[in-house]
DSSP file (Angstrom, degrees, kcal/mol; ACC not computed):
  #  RESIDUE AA STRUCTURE BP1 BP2  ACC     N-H-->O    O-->H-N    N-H-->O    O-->H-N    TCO  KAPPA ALPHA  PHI   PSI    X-CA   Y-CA   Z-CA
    1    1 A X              0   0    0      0, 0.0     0, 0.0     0, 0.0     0, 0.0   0.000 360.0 360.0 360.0 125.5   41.1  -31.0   45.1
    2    2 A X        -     0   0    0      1,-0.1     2,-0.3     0, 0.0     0, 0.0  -0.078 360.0-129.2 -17.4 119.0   37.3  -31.9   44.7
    3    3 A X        -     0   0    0      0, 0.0     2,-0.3     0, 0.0    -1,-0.1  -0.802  21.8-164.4 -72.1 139.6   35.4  -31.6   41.3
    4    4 A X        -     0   0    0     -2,-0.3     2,-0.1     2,-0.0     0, 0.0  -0.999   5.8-169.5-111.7 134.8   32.6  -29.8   41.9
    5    5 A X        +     0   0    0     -2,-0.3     2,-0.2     2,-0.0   145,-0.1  -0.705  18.3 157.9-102.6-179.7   29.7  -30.0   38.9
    6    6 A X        -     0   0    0    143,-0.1     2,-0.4    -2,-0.1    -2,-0.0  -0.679  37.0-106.1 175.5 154.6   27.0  -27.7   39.2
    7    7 A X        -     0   0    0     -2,-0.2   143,-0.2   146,-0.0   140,-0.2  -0.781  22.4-137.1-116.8 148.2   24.5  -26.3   36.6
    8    8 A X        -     0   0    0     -2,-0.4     2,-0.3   141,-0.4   141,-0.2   0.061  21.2-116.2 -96.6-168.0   24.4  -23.0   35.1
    9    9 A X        +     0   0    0    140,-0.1     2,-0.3   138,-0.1   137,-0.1  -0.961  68.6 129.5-157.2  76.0   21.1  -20.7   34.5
   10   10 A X        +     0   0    0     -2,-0.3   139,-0.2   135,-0.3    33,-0.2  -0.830  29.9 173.9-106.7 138.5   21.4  -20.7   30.8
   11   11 A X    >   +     0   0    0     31,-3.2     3,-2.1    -2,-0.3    34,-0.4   0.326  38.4 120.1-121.2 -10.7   18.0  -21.7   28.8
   12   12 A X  T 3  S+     0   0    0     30,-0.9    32,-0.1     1,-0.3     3,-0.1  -0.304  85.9  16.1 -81.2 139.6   19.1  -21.2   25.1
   13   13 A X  T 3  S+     0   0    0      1,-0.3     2,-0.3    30,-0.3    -1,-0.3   0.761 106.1 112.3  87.8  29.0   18.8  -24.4   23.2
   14   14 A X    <   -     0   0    0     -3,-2.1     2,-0.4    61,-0.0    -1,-0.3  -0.947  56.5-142.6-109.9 152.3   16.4  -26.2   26.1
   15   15 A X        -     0   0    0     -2,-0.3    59,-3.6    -3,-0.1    60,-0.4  -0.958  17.4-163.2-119.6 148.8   13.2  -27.0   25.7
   16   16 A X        -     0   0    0     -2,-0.4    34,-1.6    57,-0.2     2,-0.4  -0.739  12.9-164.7-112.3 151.6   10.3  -26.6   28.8
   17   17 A X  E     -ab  50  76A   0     58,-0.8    60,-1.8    -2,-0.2     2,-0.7  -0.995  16.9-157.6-134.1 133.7    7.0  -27.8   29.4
   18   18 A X  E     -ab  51  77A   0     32,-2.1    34,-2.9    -2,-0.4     2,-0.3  -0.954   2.7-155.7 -94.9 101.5    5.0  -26.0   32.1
   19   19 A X  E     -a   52   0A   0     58,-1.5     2,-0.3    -2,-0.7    34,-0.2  -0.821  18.3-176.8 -67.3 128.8    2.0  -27.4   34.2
   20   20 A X  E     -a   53   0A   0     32,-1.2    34,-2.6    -2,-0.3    60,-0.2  -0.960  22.7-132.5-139.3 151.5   -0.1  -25.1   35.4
   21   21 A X  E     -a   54   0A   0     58,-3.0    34,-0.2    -2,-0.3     8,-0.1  -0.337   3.5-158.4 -57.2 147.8   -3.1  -25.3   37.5
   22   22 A X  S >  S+     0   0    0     32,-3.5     3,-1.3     6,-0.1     6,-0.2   0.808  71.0  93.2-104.3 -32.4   -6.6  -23.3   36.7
   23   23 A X  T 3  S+     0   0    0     32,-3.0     5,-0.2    31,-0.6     4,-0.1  -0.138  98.0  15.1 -13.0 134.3   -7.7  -23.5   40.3
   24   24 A X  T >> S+     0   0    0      1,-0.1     3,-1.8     3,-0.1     4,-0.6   0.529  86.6 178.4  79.7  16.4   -6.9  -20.7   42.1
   25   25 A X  H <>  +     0   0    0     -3,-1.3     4,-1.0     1,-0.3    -1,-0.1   0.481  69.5  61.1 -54.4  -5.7   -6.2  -19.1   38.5
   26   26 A X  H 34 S+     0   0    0     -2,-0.6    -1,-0.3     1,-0.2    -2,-0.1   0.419 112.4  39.2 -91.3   6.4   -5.1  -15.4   40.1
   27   27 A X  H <4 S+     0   0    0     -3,-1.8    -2,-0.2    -4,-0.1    53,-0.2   0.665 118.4  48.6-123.8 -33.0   -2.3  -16.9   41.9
   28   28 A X  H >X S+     0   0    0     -4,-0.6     3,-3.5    -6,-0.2     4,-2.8   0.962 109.3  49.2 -63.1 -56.8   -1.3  -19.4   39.0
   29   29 A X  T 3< S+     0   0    0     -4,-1.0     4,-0.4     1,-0.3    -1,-0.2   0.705 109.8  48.7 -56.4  -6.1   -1.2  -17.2   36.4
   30   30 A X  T 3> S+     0   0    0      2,-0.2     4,-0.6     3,-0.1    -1,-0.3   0.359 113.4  50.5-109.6   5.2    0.8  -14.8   38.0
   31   31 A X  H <> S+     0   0    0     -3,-3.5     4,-2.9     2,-0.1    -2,-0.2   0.891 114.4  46.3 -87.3 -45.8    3.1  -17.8   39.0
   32   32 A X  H  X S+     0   0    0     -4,-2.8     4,-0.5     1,-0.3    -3,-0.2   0.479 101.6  62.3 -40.8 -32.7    2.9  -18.6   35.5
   33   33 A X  H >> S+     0   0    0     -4,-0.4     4,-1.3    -5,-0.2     3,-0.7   0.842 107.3  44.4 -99.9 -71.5    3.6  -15.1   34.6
   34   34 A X  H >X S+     0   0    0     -4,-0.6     4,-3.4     1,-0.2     3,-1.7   0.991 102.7  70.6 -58.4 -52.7    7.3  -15.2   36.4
   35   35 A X  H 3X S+     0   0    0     -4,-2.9     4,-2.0     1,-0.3    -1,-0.2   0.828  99.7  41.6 -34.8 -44.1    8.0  -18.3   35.0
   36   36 A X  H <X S+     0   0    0     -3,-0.7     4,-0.9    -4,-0.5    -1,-0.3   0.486 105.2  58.1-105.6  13.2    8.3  -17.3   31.8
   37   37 A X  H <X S+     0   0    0     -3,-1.7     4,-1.9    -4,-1.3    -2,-0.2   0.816 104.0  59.2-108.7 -14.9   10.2  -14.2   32.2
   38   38 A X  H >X S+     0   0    0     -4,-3.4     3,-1.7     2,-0.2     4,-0.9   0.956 108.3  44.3 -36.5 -81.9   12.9  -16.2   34.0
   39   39 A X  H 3<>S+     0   0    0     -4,-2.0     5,-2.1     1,-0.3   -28,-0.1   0.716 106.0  54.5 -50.7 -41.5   13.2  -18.1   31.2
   40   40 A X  H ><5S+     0   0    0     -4,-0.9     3,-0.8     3,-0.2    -1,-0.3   0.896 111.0  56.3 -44.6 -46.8   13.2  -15.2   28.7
   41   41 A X  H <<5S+     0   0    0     -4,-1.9     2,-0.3    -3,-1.7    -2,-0.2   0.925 103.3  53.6 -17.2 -77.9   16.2  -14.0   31.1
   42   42 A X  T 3<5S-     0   0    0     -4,-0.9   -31,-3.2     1,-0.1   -30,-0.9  -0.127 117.1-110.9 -74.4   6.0   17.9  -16.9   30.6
   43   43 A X  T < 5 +     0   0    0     -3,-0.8     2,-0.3    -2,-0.3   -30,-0.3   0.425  65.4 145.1  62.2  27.8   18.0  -16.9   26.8
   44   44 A X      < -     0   0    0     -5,-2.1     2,-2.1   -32,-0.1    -1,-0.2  -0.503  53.7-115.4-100.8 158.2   15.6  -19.8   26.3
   45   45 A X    >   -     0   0    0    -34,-0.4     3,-6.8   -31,-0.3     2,-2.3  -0.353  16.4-148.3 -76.0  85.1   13.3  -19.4   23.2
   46   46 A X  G >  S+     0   0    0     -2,-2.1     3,-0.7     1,-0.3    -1,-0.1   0.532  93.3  63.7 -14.6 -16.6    9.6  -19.1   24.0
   47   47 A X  G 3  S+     0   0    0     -2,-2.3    -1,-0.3     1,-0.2    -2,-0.1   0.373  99.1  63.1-112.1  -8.2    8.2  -20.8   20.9
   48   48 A X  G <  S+     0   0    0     -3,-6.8     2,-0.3   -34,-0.1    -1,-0.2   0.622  89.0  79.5-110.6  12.9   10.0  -23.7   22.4
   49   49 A X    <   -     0   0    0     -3,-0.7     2,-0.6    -4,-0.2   -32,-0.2  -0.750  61.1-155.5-113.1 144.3    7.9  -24.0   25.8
   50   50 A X  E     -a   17   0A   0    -34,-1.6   -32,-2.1    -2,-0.3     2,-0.5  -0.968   3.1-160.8-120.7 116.3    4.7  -25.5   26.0
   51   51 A X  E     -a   18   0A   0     -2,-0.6     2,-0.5   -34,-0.2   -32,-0.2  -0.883  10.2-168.6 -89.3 124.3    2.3  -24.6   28.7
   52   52 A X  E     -a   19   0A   0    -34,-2.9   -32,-1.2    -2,-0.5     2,-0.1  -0.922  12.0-141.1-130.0 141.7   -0.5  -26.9   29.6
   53   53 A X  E     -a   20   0A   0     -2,-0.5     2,-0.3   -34,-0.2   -32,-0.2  -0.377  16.0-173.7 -81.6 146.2   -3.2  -26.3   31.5
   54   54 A X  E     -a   21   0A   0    -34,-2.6   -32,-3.5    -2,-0.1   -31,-0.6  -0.922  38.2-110.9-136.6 162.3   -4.6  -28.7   33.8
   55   55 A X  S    S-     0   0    0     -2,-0.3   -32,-3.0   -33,-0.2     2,-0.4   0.866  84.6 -39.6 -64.7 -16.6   -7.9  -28.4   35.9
   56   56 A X  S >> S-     0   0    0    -34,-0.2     3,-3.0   -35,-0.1     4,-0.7  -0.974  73.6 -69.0 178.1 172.4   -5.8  -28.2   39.7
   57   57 A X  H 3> S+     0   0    0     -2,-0.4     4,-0.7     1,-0.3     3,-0.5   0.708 121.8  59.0 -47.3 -34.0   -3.2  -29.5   41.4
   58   58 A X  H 34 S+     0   0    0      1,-0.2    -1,-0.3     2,-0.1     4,-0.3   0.491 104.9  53.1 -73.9  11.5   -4.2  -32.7   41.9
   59   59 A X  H <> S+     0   0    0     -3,-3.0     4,-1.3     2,-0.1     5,-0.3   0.427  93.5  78.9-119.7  -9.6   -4.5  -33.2   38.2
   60   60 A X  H  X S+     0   0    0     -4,-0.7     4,-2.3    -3,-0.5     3,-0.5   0.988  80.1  65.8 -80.1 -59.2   -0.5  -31.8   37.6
   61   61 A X  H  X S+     0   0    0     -4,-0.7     4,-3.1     1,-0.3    -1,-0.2   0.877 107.9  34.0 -39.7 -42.3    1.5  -34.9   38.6
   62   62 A X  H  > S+     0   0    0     -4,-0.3     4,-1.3     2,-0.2    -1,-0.3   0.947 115.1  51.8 -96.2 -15.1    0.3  -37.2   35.8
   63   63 A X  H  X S+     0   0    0     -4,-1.3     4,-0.7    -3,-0.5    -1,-0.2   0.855 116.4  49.7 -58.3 -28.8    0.0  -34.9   33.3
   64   64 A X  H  X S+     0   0    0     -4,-2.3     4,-2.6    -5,-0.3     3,-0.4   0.929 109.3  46.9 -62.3 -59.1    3.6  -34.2   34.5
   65   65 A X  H  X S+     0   0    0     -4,-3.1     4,-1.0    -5,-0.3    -2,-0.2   0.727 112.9  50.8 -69.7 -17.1    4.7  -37.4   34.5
   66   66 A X  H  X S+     0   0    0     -4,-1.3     4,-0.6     2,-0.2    -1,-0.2   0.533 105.9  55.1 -88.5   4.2    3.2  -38.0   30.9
   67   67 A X  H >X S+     0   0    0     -4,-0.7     3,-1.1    -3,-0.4     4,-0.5   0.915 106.1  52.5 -79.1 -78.9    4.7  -35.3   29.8
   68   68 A X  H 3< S+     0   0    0     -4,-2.6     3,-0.4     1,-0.3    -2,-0.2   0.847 105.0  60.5   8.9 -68.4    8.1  -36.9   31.2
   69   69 A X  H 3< S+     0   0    0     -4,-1.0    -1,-0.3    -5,-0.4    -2,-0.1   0.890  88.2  59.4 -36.1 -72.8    7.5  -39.7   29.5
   70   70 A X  H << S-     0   0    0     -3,-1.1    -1,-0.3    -4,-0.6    -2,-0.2   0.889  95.2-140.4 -30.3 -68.7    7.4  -38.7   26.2
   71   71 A X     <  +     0   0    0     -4,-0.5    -2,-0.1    -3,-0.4    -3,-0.1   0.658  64.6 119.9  87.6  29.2   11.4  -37.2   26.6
   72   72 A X        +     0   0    0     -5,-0.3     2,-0.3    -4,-0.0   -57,-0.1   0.748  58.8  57.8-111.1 -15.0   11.0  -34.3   24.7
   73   73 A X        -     0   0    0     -6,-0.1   -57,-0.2    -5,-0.1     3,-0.1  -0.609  58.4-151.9 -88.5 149.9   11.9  -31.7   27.5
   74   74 A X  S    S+     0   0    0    -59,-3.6    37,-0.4     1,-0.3     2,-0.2   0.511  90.8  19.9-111.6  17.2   15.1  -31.3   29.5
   75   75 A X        -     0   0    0    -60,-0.4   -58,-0.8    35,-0.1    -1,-0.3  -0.609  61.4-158.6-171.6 127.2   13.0  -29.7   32.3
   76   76 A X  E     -bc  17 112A   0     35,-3.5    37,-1.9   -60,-0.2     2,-0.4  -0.794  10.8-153.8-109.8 165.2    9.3  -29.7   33.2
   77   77 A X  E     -bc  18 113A   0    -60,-1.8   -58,-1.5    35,-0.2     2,-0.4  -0.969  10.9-156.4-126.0 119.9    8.2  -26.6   35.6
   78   78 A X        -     0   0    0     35,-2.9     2,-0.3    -2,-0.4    37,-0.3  -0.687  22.2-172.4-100.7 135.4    4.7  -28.1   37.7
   79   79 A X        +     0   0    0     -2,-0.4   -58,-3.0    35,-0.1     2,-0.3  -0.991  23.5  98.2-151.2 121.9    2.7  -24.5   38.7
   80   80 A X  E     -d  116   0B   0     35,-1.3    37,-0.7    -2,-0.3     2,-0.1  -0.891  51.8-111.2 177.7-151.3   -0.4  -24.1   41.0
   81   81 A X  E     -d  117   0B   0     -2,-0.3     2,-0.4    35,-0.2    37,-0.1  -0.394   9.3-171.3 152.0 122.1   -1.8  -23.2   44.5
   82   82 A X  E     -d  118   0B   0     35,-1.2    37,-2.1    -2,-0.1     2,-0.3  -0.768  19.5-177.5-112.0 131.8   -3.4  -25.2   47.1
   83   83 A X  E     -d  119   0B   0     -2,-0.4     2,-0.4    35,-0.2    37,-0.1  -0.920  29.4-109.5-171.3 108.9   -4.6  -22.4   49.8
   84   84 A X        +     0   0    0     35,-1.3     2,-0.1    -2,-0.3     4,-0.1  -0.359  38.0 170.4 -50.7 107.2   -6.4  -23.9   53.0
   85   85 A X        -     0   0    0     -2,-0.4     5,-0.3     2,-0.2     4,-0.2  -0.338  47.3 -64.5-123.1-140.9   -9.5  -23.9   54.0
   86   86 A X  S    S+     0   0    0     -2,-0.1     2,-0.3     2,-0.1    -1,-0.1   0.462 106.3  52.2 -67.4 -11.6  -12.2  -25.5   56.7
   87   87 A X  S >  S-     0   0    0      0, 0.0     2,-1.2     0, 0.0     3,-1.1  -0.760  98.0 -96.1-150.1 156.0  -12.2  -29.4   55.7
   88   88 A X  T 3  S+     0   0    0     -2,-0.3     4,-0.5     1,-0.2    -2,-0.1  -0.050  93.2 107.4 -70.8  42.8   -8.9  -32.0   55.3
   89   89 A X  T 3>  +     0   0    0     -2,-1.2     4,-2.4    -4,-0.2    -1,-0.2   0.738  63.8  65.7 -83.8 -34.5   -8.8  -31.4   51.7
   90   90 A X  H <> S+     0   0    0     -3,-1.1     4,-2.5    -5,-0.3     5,-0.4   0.973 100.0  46.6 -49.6 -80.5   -6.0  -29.4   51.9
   91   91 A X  H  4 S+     0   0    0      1,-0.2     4,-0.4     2,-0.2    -1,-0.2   0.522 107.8  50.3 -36.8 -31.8   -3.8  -31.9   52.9
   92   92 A X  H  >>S+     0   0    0     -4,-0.5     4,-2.5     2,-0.2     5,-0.6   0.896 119.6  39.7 -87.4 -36.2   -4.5  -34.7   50.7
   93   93 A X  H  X5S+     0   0    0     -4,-2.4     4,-2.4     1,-0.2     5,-0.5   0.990 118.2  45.9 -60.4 -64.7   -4.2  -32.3   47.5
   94   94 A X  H  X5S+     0   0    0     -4,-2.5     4,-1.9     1,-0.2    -1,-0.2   0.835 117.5  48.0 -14.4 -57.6   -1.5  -30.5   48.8
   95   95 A X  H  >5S+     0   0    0     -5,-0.4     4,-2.0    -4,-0.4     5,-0.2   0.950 115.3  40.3 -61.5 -58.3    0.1  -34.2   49.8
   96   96 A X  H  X>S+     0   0    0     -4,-2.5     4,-4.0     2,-0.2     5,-0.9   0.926 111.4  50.4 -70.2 -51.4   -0.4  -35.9   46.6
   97   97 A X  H  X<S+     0   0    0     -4,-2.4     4,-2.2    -5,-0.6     5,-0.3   0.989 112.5  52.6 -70.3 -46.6    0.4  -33.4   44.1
   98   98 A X  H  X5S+     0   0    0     -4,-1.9     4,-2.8    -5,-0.5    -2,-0.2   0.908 117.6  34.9 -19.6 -74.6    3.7  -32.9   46.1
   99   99 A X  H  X5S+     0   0    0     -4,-2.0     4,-2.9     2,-0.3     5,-0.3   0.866 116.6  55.8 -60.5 -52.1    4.7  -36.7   46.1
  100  100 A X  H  X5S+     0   0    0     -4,-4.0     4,-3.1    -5,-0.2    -1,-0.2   0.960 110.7  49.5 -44.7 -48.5    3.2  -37.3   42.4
  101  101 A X  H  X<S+     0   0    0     -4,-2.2     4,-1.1    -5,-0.9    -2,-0.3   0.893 115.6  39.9 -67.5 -46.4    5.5  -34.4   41.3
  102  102 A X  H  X S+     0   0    0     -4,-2.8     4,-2.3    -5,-0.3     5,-0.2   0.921 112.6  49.9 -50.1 -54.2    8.3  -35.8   42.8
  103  103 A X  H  X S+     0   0    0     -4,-2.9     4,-2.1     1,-0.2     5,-0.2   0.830 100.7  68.7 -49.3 -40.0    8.0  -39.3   42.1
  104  104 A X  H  X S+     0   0    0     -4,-3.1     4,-2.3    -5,-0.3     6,-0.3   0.941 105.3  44.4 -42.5 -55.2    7.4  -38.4   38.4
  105  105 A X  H  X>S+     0   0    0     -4,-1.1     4,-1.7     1,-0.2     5,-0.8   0.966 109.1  45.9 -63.3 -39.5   11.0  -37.3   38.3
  106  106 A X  H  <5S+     0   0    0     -4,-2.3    -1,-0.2     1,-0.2    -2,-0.2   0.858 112.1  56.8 -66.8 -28.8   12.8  -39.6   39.8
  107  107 A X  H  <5S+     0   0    0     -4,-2.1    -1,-0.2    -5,-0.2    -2,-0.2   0.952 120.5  25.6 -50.4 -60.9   10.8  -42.0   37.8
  108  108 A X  H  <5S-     0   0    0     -4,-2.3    -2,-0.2    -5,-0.2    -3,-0.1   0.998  96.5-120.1 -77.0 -68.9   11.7  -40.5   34.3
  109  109 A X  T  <5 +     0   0    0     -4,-1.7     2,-0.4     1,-0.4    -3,-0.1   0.348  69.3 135.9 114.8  21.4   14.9  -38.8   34.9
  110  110 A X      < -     0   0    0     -5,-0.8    -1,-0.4    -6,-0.3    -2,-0.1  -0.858  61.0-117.2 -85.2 120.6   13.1  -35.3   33.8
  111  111 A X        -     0   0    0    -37,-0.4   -35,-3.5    -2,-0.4     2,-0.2  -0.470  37.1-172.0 -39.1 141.6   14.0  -32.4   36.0
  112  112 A X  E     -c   76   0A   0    -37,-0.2     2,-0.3   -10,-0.1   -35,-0.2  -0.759   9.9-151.6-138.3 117.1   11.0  -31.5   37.3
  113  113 A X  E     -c   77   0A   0    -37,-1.9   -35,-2.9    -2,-0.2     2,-0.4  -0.523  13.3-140.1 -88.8 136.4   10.4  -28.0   39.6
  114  114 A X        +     0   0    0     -2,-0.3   -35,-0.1   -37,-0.2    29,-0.1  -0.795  31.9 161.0 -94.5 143.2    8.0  -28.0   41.9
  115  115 A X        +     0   0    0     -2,-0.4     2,-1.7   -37,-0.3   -35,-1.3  -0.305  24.9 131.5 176.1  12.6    6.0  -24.6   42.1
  116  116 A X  E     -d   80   0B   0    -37,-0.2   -35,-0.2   -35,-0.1   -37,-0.1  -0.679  49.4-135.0-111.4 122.8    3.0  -25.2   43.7
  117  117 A X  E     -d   81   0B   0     -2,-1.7   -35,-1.2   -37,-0.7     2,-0.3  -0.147  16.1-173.5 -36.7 142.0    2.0  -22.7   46.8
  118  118 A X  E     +d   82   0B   0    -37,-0.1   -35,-0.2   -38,-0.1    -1,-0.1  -0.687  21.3 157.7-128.2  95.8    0.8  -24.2   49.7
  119  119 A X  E     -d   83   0B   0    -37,-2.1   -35,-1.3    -2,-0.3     3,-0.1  -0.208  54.1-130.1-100.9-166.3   -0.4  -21.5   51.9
  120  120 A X  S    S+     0   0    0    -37,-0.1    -1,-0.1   -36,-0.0     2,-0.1   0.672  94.5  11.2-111.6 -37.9   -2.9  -21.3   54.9
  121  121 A X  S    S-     0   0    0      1,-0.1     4,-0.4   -38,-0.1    -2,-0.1  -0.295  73.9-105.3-112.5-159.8   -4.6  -18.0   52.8
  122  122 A X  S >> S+     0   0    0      2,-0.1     4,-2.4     3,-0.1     3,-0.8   0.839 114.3  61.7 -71.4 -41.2   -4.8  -15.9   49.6
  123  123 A X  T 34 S+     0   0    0      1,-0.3    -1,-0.1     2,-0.2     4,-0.1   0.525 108.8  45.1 -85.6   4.2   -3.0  -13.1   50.7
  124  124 A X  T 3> S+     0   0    0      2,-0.1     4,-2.1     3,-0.1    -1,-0.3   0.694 112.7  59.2 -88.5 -29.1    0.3  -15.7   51.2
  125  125 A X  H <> S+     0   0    0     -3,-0.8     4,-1.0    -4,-0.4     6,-0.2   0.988 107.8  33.7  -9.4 -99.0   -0.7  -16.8   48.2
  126  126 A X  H  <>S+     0   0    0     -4,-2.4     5,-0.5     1,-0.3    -1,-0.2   0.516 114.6  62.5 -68.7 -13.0   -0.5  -13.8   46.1
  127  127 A X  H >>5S+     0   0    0     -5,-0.3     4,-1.3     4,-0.2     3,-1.2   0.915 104.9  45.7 -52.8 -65.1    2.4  -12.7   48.1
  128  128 A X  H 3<5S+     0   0    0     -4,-2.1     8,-5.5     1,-0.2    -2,-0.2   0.723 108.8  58.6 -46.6 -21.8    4.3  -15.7   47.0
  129  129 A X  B 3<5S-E  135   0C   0     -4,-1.0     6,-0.3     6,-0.2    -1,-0.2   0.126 140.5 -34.3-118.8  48.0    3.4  -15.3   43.6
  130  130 A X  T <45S+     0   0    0      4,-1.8     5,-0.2    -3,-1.2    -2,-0.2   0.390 112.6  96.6 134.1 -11.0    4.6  -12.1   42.7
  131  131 A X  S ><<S-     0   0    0     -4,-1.3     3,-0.5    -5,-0.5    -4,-0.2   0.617  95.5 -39.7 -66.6-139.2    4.1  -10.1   46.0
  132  132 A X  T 3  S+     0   0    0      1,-0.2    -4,-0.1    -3,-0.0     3,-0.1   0.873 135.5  51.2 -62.1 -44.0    6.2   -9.1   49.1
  133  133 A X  T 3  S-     0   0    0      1,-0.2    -1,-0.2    -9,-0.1     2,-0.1   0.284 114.7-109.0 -87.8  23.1    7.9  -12.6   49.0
  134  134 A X    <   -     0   0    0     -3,-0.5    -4,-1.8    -7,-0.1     2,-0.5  -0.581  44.2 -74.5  93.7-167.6    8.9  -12.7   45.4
  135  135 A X  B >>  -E  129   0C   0     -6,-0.3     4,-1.7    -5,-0.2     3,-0.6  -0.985  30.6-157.5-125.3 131.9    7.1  -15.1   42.8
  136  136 A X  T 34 S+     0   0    0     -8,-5.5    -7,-0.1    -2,-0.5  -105,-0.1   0.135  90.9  64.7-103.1  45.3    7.9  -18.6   43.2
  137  137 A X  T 3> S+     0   0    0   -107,-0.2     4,-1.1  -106,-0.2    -1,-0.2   0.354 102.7  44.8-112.6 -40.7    6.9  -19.2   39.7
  138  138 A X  H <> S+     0   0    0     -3,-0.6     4,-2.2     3,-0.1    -2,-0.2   0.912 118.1  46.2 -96.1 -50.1    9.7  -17.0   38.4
  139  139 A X  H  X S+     0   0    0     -4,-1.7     4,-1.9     2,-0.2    -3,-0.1   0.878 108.7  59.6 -63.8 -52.3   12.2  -19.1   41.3
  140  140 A X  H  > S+     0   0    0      1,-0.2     4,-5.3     2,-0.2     3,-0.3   0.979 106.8  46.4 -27.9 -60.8   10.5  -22.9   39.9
  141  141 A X  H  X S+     0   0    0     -4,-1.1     4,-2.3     1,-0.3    -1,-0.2   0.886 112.0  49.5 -69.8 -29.2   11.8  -22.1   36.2
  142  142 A X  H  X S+     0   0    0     -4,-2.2     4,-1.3     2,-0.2    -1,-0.3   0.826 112.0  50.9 -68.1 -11.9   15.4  -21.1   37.5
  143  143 A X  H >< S+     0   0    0     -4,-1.9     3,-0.6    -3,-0.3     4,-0.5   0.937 108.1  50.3 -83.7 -42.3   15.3  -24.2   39.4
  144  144 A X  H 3X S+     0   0    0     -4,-5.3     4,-1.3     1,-0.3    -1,-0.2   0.835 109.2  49.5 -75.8 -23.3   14.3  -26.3   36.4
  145  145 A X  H 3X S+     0   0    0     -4,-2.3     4,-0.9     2,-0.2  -135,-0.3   0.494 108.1  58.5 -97.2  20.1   17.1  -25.1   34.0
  146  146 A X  H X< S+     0   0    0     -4,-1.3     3,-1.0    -3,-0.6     2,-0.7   0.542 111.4  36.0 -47.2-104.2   19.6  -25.7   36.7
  147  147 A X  H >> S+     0   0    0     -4,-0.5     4,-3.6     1,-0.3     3,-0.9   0.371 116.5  54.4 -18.5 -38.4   18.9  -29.0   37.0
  148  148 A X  H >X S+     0   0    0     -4,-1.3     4,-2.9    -2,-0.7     3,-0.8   0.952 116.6  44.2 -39.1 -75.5   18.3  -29.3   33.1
  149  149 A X  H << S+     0   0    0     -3,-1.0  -141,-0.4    -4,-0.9     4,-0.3   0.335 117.6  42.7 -31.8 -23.3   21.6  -27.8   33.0
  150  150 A X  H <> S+     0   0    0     -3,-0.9     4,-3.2  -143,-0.2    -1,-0.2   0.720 113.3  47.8-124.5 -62.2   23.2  -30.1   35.9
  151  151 A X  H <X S+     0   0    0     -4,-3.6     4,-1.5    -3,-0.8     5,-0.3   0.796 111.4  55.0 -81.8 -13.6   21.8  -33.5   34.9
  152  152 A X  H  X S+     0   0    0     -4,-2.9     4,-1.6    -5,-0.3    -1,-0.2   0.871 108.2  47.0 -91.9  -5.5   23.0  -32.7   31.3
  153  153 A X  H  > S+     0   0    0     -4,-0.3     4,-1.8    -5,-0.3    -2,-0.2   0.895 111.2  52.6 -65.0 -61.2   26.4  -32.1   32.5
  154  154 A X  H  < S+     0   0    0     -4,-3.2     4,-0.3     2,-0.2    -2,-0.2   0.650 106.8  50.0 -22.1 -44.0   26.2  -35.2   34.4
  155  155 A X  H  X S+     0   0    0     -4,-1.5     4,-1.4     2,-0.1    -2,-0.2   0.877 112.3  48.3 -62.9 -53.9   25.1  -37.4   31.4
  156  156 A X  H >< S+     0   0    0     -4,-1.6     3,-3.2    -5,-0.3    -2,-0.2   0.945 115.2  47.6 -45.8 -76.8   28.2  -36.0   29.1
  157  157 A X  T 3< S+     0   0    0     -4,-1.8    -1,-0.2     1,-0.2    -3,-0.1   0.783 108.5  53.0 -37.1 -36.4   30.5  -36.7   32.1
  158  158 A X  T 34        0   0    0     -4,-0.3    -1,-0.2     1,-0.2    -2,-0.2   0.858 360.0 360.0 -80.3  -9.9   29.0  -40.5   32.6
  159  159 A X    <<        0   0    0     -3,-3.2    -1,-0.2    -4,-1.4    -2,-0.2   0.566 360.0 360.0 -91.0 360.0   29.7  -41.4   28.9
């Protein structure tokens, strides 16, 4: 029979760091908003998450990744919204902060949940972040304590 690992949606005793964008700030802050009432779900202790704000999306991978860096979090949750308009702008912000945000983990070995909208309007936007389609803010932070939860179950096991 297979092992299977897989990591639970308990927060108490982890600690978080949050990026969030202030661009777009009515669609972050309500991503922002879910984020931490996951985690309050989840038992984790508020006083032990650190939010920091950064000016937009393009600005969340390396603040992500020096946050990484450091080690002092077992999961970071990256928070924003990129919402198209008339000129290819979209795409490279959109692009970058994606790729930054990924490469940041794998680099460090931090979960890191990605959380940033990329819609074509506002009103997908503000759907996504607390609207008809749920908040993917609130979805981010469960994703980052699995994975806390997952790779630290993975570390025990490789030692």
């Amino acid at each position: 029979m297979p092992q299977v690992t897989e990591g639970n949606l308990d927060a108490r005793g982890m600690k978080f760091a949050i990026v969030v964008a202030r661009f777009n700030s009515v669609v972050s802050d309500r991503l922002l908003d879910g984020a931490l009432d996951a985690l309050r779900r989840t038992g984790a202790d508020l006083d032990a998450v650190d939010i920091v704000k950064v000016p937009g999306s393009w600005e969340i991978p390396l603040t992500v990744r020096t946050l990484a860096s450091g080690r002092k979090y077992d999961a970071i949750i990256a928070l924003g919204a990129v919402i198209r308009g008339g000129t290819p702008h979209f795409d490279y912000v959109a692009g970058q902060a994606a790729s930054g945000i990924a490469q940041a983990a794998v680099d460090t070995g931090v979960p890191v949940a990605f959380g940033v909208l990329t819609t074509d309007t506002m009103e997908q936007a503000i759907d996504r972040a607390g609207g008809k389609s749920g908040n993917k803010g609130f979805d981010a932070a469960m994703t980052a304590i699995e994975m806390a939860s997952l790779l630290g179950k993975l570390g025990k096991a490789a030692r």
